[in-house]
mmCIF file of the N, C-alpha and C atoms, coordinates in Angstrom:
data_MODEL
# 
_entry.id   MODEL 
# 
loop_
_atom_site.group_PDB 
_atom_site.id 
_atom_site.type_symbol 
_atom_site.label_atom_id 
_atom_site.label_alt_id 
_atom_site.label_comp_id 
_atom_site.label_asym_id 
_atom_site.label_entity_id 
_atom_site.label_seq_id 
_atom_site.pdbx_PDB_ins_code 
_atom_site.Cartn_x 
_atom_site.Cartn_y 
_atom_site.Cartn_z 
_atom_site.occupancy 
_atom_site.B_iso_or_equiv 
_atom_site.pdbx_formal_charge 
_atom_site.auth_seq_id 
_atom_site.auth_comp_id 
_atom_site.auth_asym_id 
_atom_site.auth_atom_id 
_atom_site.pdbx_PDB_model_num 
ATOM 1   N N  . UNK A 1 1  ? 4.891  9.331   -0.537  1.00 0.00 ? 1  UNK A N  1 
ATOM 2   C CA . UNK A 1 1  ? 6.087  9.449   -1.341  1.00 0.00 ? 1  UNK A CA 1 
ATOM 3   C C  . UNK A 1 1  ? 5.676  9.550   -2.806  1.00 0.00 ? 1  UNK A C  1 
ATOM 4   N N  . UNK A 1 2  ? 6.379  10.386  -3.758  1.00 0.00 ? 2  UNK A N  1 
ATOM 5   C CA . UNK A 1 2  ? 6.067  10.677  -5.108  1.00 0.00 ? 2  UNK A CA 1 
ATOM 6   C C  . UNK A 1 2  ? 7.484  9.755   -5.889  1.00 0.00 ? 2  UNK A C  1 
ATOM 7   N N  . UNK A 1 3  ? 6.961  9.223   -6.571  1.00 0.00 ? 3  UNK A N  1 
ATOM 8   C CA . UNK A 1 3  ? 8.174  8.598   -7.775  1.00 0.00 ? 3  UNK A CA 1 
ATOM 9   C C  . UNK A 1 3  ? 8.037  9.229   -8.792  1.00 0.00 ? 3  UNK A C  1 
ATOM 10  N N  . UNK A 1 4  ? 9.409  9.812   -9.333  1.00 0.00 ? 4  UNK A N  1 
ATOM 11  C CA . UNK A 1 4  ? 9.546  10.093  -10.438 1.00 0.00 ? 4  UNK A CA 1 
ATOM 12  C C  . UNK A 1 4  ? 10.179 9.635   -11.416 1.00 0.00 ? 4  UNK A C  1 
ATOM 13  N N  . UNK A 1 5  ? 9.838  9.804   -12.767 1.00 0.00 ? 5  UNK A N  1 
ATOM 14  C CA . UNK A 1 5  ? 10.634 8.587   -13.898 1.00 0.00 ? 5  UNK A CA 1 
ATOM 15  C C  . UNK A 1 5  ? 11.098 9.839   -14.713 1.00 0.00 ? 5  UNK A C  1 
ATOM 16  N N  . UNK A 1 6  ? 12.858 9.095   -14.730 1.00 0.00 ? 6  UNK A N  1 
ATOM 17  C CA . UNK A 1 6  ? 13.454 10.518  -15.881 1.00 0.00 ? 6  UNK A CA 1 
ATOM 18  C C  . UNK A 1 6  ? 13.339 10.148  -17.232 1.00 0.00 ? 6  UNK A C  1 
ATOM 19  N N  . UNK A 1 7  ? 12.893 11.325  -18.172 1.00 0.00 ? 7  UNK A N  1 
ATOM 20  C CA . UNK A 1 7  ? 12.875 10.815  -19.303 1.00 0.00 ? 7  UNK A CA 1 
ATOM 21  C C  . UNK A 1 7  ? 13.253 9.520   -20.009 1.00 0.00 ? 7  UNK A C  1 
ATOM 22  N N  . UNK A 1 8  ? 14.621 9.510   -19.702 1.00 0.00 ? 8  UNK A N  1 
ATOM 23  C CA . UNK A 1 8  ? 15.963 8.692   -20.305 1.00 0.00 ? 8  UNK A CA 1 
ATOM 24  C C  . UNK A 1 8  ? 15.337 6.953   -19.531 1.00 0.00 ? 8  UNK A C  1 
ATOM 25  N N  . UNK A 1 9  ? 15.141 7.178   -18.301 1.00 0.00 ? 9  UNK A N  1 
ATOM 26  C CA . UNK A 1 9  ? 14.862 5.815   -17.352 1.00 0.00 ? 9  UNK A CA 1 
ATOM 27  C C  . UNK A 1 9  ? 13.361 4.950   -18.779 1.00 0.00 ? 9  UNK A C  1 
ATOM 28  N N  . UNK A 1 10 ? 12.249 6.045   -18.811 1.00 0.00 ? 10 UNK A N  1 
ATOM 29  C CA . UNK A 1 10 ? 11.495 5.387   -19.534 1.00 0.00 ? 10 UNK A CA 1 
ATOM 30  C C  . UNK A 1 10 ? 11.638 5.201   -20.897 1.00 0.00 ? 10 UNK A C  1 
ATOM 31  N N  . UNK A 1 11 ? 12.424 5.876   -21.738 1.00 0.00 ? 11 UNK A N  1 
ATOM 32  C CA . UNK A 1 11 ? 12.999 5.459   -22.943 1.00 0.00 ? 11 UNK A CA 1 
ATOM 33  C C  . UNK A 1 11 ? 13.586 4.159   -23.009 1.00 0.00 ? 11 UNK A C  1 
ATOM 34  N N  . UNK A 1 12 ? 14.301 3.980   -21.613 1.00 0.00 ? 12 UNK A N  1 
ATOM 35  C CA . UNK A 1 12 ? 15.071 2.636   -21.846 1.00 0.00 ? 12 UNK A CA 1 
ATOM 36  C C  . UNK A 1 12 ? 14.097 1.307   -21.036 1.00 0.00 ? 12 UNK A C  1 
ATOM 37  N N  . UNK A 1 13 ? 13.021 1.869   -20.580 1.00 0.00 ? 13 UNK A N  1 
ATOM 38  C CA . UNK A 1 13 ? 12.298 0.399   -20.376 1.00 0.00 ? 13 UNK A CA 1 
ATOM 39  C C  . UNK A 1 13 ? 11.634 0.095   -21.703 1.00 0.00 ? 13 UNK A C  1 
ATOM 40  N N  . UNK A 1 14 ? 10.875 1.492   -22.565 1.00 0.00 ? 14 UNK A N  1 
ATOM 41  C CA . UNK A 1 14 ? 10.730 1.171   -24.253 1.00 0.00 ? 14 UNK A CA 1 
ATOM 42  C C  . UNK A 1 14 ? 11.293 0.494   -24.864 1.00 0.00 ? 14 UNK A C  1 
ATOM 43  N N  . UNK A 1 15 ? 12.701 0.823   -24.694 1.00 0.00 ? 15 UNK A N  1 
ATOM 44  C CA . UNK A 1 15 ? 13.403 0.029   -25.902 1.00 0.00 ? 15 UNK A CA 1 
ATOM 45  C C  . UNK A 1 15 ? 13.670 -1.142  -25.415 1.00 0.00 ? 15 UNK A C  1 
ATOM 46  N N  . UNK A 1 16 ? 13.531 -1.846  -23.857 1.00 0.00 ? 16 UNK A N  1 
ATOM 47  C CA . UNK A 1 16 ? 13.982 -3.021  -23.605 1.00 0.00 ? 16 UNK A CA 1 
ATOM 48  C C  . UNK A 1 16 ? 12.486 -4.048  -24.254 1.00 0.00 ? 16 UNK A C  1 
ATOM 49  N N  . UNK A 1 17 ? 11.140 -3.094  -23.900 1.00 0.00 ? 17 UNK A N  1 
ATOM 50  C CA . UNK A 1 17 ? 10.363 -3.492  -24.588 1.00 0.00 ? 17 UNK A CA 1 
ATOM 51  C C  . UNK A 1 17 ? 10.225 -3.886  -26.317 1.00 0.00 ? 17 UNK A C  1 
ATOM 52  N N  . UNK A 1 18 ? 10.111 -2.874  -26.345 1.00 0.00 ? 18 UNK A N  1 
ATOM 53  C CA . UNK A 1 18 ? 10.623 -3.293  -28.056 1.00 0.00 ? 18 UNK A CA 1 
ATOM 54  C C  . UNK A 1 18 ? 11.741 -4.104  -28.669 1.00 0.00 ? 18 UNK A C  1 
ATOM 55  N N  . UNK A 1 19 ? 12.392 -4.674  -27.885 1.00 0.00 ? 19 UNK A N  1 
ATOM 56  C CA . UNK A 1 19 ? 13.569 -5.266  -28.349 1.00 0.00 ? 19 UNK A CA 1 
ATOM 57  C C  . UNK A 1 19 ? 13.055 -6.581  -27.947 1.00 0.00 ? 19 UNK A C  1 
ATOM 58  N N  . UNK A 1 20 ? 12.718 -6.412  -26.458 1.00 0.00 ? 20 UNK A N  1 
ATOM 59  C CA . UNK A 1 20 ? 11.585 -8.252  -26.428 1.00 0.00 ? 20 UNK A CA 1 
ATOM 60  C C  . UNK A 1 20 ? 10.334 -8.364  -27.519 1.00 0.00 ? 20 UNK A C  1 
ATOM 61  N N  . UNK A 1 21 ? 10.153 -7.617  -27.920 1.00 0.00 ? 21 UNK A N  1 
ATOM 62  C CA . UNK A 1 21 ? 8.790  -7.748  -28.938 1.00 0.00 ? 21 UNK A CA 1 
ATOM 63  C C  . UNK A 1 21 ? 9.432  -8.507  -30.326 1.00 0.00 ? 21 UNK A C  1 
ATOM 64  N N  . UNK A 1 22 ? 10.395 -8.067  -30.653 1.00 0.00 ? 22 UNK A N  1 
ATOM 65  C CA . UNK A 1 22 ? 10.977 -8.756  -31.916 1.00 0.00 ? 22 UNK A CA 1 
ATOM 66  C C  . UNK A 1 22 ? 10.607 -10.691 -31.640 1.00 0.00 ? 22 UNK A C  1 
ATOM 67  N N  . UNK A 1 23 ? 11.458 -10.874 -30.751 1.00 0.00 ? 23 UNK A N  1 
ATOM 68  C CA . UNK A 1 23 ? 10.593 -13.006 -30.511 1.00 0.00 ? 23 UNK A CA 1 
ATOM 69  C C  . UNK A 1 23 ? 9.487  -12.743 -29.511 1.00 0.00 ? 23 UNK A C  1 
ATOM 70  N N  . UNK A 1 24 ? 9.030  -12.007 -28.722 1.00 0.00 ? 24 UNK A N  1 
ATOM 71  C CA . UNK A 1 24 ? 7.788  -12.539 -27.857 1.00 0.00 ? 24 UNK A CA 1 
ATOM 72  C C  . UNK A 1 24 ? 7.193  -11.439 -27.213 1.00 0.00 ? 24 UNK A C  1 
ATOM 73  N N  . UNK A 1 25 ? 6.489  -11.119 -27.820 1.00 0.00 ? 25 UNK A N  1 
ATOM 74  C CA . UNK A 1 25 ? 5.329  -10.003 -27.853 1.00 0.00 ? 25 UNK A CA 1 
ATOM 75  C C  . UNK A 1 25 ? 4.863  -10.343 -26.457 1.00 0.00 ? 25 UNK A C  1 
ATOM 76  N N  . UNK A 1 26 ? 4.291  -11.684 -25.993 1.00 0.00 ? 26 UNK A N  1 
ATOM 77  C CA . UNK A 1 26 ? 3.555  -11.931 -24.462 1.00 0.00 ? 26 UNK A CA 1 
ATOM 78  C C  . UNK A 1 26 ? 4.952  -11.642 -23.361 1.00 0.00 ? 26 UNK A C  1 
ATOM 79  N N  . UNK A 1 27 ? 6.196  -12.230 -23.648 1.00 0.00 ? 27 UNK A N  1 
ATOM 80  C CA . UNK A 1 27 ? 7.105  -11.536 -23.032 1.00 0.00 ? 27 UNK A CA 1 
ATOM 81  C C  . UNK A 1 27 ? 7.600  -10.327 -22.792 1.00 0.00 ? 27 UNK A C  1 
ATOM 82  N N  . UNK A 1 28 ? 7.942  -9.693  -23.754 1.00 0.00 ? 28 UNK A N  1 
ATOM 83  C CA . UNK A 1 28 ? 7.912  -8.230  -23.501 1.00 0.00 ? 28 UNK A CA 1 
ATOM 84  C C  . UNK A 1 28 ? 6.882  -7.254  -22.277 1.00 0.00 ? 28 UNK A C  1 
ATOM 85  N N  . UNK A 1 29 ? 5.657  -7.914  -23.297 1.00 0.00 ? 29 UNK A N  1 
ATOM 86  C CA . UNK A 1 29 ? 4.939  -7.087  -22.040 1.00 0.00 ? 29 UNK A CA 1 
ATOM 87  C C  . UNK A 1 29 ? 4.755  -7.793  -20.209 1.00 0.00 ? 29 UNK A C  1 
ATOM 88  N N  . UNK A 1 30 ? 4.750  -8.504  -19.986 1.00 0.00 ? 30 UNK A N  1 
ATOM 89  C CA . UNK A 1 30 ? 5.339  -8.738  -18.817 1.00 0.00 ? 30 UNK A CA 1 
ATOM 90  C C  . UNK A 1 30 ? 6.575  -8.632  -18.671 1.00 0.00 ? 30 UNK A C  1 
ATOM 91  N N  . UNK A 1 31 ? 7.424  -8.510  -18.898 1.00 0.00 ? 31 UNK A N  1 
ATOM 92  C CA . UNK A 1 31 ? 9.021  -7.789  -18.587 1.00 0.00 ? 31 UNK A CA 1 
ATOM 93  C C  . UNK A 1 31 ? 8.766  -6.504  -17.997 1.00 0.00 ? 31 UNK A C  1 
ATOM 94  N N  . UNK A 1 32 ? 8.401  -5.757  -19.506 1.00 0.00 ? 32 UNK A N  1 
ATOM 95  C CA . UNK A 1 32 ? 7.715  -4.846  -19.177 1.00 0.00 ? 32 UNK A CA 1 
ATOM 96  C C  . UNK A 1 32 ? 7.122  -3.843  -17.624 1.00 0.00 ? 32 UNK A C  1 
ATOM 97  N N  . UNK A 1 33 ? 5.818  -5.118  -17.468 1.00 0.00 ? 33 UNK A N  1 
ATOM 98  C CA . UNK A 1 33 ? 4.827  -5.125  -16.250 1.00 0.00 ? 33 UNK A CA 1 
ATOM 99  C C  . UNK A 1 33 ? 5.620  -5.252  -15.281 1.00 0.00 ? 33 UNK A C  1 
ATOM 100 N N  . UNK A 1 34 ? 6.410  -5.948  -15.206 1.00 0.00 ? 34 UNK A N  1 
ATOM 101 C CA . UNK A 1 34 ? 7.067  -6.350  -14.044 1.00 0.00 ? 34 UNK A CA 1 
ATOM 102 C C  . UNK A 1 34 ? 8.174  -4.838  -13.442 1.00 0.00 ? 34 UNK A C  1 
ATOM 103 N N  . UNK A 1 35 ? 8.876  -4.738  -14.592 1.00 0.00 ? 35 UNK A N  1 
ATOM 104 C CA . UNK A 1 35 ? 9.651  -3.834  -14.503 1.00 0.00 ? 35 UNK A CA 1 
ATOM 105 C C  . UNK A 1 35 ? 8.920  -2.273  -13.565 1.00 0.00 ? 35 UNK A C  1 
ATOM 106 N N  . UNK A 1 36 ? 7.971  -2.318  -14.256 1.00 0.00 ? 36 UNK A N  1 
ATOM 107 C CA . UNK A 1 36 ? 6.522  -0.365  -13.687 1.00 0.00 ? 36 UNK A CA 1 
ATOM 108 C C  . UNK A 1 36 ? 6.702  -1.074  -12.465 1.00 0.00 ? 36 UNK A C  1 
ATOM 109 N N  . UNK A 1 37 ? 6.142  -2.395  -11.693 1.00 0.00 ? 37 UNK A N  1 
ATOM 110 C CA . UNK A 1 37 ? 5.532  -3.355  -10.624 1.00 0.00 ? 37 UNK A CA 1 
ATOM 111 C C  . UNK A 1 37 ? 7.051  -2.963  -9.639  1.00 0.00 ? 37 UNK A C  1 
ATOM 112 N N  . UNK A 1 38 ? 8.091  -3.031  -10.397 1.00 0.00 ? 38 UNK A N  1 
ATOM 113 C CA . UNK A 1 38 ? 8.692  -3.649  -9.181  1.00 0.00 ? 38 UNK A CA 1 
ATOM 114 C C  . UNK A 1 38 ? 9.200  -1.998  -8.799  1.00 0.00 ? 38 UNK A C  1 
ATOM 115 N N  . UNK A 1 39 ? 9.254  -0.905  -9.695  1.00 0.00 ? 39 UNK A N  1 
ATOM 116 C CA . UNK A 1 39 ? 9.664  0.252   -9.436  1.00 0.00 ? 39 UNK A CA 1 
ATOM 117 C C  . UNK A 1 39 ? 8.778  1.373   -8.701  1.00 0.00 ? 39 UNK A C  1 
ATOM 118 N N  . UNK A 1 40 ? 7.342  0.640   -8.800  1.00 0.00 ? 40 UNK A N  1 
ATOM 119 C CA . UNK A 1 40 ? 6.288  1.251   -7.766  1.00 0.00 ? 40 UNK A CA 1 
ATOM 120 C C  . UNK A 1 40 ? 6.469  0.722   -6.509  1.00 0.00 ? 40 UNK A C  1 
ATOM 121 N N  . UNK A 1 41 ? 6.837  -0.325  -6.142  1.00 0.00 ? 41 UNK A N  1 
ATOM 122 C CA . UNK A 1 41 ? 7.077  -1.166  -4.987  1.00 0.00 ? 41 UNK A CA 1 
ATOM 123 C C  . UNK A 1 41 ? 8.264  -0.096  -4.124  1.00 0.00 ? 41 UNK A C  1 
ATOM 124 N N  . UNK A 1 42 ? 8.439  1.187   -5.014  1.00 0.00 ? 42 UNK A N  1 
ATOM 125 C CA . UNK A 1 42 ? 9.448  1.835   -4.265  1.00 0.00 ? 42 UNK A CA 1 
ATOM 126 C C  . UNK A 1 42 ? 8.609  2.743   -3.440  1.00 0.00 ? 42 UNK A C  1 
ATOM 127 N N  . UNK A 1 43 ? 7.276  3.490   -3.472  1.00 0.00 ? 43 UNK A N  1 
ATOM 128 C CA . UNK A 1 43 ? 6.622  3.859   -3.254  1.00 0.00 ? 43 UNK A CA 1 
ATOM 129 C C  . UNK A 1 43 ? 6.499  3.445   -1.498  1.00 0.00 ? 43 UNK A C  1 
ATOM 130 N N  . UNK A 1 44 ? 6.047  2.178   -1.762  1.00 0.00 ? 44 UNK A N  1 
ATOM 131 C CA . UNK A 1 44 ? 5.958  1.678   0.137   1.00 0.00 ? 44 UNK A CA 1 
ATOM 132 C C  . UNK A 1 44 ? 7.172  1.049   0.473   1.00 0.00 ? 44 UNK A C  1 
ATOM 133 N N  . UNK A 1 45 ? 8.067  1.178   0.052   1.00 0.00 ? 45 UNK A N  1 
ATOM 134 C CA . UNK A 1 45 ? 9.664  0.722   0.542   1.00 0.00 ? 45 UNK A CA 1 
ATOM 135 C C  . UNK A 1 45 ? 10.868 1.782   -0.177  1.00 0.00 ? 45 UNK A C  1 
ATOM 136 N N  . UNK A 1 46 ? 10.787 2.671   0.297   1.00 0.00 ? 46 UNK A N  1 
ATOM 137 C CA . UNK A 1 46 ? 11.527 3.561   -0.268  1.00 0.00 ? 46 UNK A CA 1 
ATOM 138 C C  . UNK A 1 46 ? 13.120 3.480   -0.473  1.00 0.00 ? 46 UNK A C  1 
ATOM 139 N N  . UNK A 1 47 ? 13.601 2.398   0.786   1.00 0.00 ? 47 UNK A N  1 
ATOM 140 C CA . UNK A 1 47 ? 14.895 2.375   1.465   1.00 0.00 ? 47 UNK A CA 1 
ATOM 141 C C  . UNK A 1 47 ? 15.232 0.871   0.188   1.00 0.00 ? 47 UNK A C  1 
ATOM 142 N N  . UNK A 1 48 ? 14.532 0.400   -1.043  1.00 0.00 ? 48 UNK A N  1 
ATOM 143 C CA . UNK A 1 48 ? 14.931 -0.593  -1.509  1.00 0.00 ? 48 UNK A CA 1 
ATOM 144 C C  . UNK A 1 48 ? 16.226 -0.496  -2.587  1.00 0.00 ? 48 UNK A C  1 
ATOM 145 N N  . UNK A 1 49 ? 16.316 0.822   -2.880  1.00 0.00 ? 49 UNK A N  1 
ATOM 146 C CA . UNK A 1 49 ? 17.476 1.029   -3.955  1.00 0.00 ? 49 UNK A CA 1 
ATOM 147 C C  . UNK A 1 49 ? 17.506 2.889   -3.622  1.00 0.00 ? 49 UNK A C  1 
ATOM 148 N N  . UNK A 1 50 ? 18.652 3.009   -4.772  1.00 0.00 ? 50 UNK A N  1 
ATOM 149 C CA . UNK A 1 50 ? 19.274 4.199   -4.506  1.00 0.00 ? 50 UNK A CA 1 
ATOM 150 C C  . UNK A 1 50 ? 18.317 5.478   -5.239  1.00 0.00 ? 50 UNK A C  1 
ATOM 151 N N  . UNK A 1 51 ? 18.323 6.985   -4.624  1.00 0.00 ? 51 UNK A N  1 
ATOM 152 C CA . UNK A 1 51 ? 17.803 8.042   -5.409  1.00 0.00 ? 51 UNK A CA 1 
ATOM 153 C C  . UNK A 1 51 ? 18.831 8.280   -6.131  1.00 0.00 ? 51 UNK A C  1 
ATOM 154 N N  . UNK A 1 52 ? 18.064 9.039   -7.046  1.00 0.00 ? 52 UNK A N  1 
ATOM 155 C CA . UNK A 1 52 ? 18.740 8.972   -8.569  1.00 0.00 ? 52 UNK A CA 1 
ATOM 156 C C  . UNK A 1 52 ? 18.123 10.827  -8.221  1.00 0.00 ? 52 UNK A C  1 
ATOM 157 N N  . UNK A 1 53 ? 19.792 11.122  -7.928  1.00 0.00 ? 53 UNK A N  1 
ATOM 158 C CA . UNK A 1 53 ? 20.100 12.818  -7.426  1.00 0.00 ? 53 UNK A CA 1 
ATOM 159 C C  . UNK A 1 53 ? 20.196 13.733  -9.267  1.00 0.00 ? 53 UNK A C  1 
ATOM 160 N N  . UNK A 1 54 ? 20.676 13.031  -10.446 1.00 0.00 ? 54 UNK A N  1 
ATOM 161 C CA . UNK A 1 54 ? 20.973 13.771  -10.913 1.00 0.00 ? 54 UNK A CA 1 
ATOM 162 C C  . UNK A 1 54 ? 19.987 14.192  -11.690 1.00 0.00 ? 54 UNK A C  1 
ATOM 163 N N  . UNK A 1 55 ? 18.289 13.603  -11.328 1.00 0.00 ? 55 UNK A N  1 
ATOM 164 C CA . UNK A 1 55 ? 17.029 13.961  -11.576 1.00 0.00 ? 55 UNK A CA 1 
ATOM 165 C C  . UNK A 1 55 ? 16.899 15.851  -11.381 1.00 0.00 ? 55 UNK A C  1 
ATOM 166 N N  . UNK A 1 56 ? 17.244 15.886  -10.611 1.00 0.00 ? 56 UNK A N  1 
ATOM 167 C CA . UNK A 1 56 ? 17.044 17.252  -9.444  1.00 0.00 ? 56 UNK A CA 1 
ATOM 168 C C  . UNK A 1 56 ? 15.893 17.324  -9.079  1.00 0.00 ? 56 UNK A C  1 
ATOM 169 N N  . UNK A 1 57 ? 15.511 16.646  -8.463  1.00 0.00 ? 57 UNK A N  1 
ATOM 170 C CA . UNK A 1 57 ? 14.006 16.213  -7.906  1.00 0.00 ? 57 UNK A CA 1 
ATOM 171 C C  . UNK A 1 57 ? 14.185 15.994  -6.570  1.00 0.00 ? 57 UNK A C  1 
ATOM 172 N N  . UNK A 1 58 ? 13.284 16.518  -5.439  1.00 0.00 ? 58 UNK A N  1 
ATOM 173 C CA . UNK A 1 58 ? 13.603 16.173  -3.943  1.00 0.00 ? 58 UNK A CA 1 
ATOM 174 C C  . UNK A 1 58 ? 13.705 14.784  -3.766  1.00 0.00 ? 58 UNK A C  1 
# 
């Protein structure tokens, strides 16, 4: 299985990053980590959340 990230999806894990960086730089980036972690986890469980059709991506 291939995951794809739409522009817009990784802009907004940036800015959730950068917005935790303002009080906690070690937080952010595990938010962050967690966030890539738990959206690769779609990879070997595909059936865990919804496709995102208006990608236009198979």
């Amino acid at each position: 299985m291939t995951l794809y990230w739409t522009d817009d999806a990784l802009e907004q894990v940036s800015a959730i990053g950068e917005h935790l960086k303002l009080t906690s730089p070690k937080y952010a980036d595990l938010v962050v980590t967690d966030l890539f972690d738990r959206v690769r986890s779609l990879i070997d469980y595909p059936k865990l959340g919804p496709v995102y059709r208006k990608a236009g991506l198979p």
